[in-house]
C-alpha positions as CSV (number, residue, x, y, z in Angstrom):
1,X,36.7,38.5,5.3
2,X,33.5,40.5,3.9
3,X,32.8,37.4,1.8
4,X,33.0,35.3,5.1
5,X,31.0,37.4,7.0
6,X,28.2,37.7,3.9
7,X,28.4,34.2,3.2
8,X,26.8,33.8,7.2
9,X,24.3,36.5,7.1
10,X,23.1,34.9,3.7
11,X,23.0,31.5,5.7
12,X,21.8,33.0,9.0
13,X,18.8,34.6,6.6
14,X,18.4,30.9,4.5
15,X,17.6,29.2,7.8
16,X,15.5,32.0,9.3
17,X,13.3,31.5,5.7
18,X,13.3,27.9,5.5
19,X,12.1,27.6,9.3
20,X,9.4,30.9,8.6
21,X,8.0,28.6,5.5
22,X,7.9,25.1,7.1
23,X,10.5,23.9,4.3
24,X,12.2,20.8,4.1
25,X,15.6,20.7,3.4
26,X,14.6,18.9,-0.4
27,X,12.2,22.0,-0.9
28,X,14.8,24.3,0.3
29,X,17.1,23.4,-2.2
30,X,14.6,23.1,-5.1
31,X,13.8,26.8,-4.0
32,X,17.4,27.9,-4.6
33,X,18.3,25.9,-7.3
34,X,14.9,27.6,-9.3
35,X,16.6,30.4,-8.2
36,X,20.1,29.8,-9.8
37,X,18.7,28.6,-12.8
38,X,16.8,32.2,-12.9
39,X,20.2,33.8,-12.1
40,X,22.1,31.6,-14.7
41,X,19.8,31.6,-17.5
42,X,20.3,35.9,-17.6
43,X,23.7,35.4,-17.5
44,X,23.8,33.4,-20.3
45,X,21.7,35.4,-22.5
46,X,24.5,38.7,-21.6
47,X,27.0,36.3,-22.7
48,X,25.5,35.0,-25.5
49,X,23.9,38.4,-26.9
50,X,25.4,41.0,-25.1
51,X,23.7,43.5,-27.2
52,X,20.3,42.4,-27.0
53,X,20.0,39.6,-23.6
54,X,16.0,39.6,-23.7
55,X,16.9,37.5,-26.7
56,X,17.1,33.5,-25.7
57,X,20.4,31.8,-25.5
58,X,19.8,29.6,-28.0
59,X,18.4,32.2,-30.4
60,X,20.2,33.1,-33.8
């Protein structure tokens, strides 16, 4: 239930940004998907170099 309910306030606050901004629905997901990518890349960089994750992914 806290998942549901978090999973609506993060859609209810989506659609309150994308109207405030004048996005389309193509710029709206370019937005998030720039931010996954963000998101992702940090995680990788833990995963890959847990001791050091400023290092890049595909570093040595």
């Amino acid at each position: 239930m806290p998942v549901q309910q978090a999973s609506r306030a993060i859609r209810d606050a989506l659609d309150g940004l994308q109207q405030e901004h004048d996005l389309t629905d193509v710029e709206m997901l370019r937005v998030l998907f720039e931010h996954q990518q963000d998101i992702t890349k940090y995680m990788l960089r833990r995963e890959r170099h847990p001791n050091d994750p400023d290092k890049k992914a595909d570093e040595a």
